[in-house]
N, C-alpha and C positions, 0 to 999 in steps of 0.2 A: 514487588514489581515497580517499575520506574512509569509513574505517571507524565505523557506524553502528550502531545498535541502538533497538528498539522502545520505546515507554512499556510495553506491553502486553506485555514480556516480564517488567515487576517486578512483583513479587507485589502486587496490589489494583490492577496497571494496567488488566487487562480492564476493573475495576467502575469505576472512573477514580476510585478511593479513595486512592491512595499520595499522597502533598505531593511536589509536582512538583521544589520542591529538593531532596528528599531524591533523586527519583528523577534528576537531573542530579548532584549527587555521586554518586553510587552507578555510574551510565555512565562516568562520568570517570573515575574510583579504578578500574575494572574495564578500564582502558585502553580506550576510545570518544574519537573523534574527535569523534561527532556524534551526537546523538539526532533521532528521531520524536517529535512531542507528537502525542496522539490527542484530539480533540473531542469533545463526545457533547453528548446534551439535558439532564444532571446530570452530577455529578463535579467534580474539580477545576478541570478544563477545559472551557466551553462556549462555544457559540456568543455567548453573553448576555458571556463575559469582557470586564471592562472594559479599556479601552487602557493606565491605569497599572497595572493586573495585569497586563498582557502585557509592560510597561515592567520588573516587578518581576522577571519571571522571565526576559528577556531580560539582566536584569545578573549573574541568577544564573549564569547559562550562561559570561557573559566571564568571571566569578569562576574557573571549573571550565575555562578555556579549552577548549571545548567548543560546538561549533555545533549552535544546533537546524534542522536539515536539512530537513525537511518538517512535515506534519501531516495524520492519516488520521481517519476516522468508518468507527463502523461502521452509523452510521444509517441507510446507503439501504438496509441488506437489509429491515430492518422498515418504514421511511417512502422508498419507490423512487423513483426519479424518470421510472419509467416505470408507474408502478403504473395501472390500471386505471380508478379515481375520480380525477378530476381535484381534488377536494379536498386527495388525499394528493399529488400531481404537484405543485400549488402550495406546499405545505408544505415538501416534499421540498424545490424550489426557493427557497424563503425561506432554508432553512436553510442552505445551498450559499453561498448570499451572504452572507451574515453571517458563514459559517466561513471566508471567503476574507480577508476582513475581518480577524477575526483572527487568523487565517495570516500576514497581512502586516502586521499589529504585532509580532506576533513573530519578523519579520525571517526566516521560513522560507522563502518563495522559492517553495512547491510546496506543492499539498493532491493527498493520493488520494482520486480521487472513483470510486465504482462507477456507472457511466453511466446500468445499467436490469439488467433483469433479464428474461428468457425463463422462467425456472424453476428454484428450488434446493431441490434433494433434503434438504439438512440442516435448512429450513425449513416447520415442519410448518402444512399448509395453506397454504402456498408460493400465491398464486393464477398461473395459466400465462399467460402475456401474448404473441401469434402474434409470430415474431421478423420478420416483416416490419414491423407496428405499434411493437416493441421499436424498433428502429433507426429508423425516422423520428422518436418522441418523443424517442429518449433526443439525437440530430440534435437536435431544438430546443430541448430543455432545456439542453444545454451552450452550441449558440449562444448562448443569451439569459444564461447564466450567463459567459458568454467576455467578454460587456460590465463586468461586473463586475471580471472577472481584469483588462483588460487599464488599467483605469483604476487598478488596486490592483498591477502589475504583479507579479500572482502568479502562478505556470501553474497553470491546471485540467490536473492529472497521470491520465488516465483508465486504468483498471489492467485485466491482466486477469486474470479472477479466474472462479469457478464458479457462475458465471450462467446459462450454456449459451448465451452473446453472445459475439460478435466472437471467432468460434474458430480462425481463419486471420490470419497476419501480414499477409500481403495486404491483408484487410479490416480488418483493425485501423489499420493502415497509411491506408486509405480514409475509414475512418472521421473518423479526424483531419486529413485532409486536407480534408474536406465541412462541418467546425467553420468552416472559414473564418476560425483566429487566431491567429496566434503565440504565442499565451498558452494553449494546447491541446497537448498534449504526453501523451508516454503514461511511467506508470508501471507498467515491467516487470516479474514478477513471476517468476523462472528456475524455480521449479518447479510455477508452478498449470499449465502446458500441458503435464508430461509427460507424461500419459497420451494425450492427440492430439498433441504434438507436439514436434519440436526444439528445446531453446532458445536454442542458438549462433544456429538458422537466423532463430528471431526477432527476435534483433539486431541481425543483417546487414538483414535487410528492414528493419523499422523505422529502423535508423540515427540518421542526427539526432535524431529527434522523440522521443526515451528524453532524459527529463527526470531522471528519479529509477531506482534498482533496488531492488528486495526479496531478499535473498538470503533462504534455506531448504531445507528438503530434503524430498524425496518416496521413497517406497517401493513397490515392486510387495510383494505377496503371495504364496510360493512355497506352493503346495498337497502335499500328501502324495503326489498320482499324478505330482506332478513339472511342474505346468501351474502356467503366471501369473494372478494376478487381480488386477486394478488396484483398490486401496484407497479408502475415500473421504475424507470427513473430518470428523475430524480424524487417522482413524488412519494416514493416509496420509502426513502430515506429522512425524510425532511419531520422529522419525528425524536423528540429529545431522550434520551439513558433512559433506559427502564419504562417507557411509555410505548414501548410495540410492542414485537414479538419476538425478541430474542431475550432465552431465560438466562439473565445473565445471574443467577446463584448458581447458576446449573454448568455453564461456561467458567467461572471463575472456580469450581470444583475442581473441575475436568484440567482443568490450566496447573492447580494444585497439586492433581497426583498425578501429573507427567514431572512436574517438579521446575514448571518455566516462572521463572524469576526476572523476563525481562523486561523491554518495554511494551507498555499497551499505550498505543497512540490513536486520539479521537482524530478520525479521519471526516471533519467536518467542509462542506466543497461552501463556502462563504460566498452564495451569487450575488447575494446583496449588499454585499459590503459592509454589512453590519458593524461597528464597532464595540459593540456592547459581546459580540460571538463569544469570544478567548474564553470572558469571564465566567459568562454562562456554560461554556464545556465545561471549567473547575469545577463549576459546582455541580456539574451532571454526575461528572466521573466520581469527585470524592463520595457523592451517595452511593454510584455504583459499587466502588470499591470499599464502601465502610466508612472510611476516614471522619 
């Protein structure tokens, strides 16, 4: 597997402020295989990046022998592509195409896309969208976006994530199967489903169709009378490899005999700026991973 790491985990990558070479030497020198570039509507990175910017920083990356892996947004929590106004629904969807676009000049292979949204707690004024309506749009918006992927032979990588959508591998599994595209694949996330559920179990089911993985860690809450409370977030993440609750011998099995070889990217959100982060993921991951 190709040990990976976030933009969003180097200090001013949430704001998409850091200079993206800086931020590919800095992954490299911190022992990374592979980086995440993140897109946004400003920053260094956007859907608007021209093709020799993407030219320029795909040579940075050979420079640093170093593969850029994928490319995530955190666009659809605010612009959904299930959202309510069809104004925002077409928006949302312009910008899908365009970021796939340049996803596939920079030689990534894989966007995370948040499909839709039912409701998010950390989003205030969140509008609630019935999850029966959620799953039909968010169905047609990836179709129509799947035409896209499949002529730029990107995968739309559909993740899952605290939406309050697609909360069963079953249906997650279903879901991508009713995309109707080869270019439709899910990006696994091992610890957004530990509060509902297994995530060994979600790799066995899903199987093939795990294009990309997110590695991270989750945490329950041990109370004073001795009782669990499941955390939300971000406090629920903010917990290093192997020090919560996702059994990652058990995930890294599960990843084994489906037979995925590819990247596992620490999806660390860096609020603090930290600069010491990068280094400290190397050495989470390579204990995770053995190394």
């Amino acid at each position: 597997m190709i040990k990976s790491i976030s933009y969003w985990a180097l200090p001013g990558g949430l704001a998409g402020s850091m200079d993206i070479e800086t931020a590919i030497a800095k992954a490299a020198s911190s022992g990374f295989e592979g980086i995440e570039l993140c897109i946004g509507r400003s920053g260094e990175l956007t859907h608007r990046t021209s093709e020799k910017r993407c030219r320029e920083i795909v040579s940075a990356a050979r420079a640093h022998k170093i593969k850029i892996v994928s490319t995530c947004t955190g666009e659809f929590w605010g612009t959904s592509l299930t959202d309510p106004k069809a104004s925002t629904r077409r928006k949302a969807l312009a910008f899908l195409k365009d970021a796939l676009k340049v996803t596939s000049q920079l030689k990534a292979g894989a966007m995370l896309v948040v499909p839709g949204c039912v409701h998010a707690d950390f989003i205030p004024g969140c509008a609630e969208v019935p999850y029966d309506a959620c799953y039909q749009t968010a169905l047609k918006q990836i179709r129509e976006a799947a035409k896209t992927a499949e002529k730029l032979k990107t995968f739309i990588c559909v993740e899952n994530v605290w939406n309050k959508f697609l909360l069963s591998p079953l249906e997650f599994r279903q879901f991508i199967k009713e995309c109707r595209s080869r270019w439709v694949g899910a990006y696994f996330d091992v610890a957004n489903n530990v509060p509902y559920g297994v995530p060994a179990h979600w790799v066995a089911i899903l199987g093939k169709a795990i294009k990309r993985v997110h590695f991270k860690e989750y945490a329950k809450r041990k109370n004073a009378d001795g009782s669990v409370t499941w955390t939300g977030f971000p406090e629920g993440f903010e917990v290093p490899l192997g020090k919560g609750h996702v059994d990652y011998p058990a995930v890294l099995a599960a990843l084994a005999k489906i037979g995925y070889k590819g990247p596992v990217t620490y999806e660390l959100l860096n609020f603090s700026g930290d600069p010491r982060a990068v280094a400290r993921c190397s050495r989470e991951m390579d204990k995770v991973l053995g190394r």
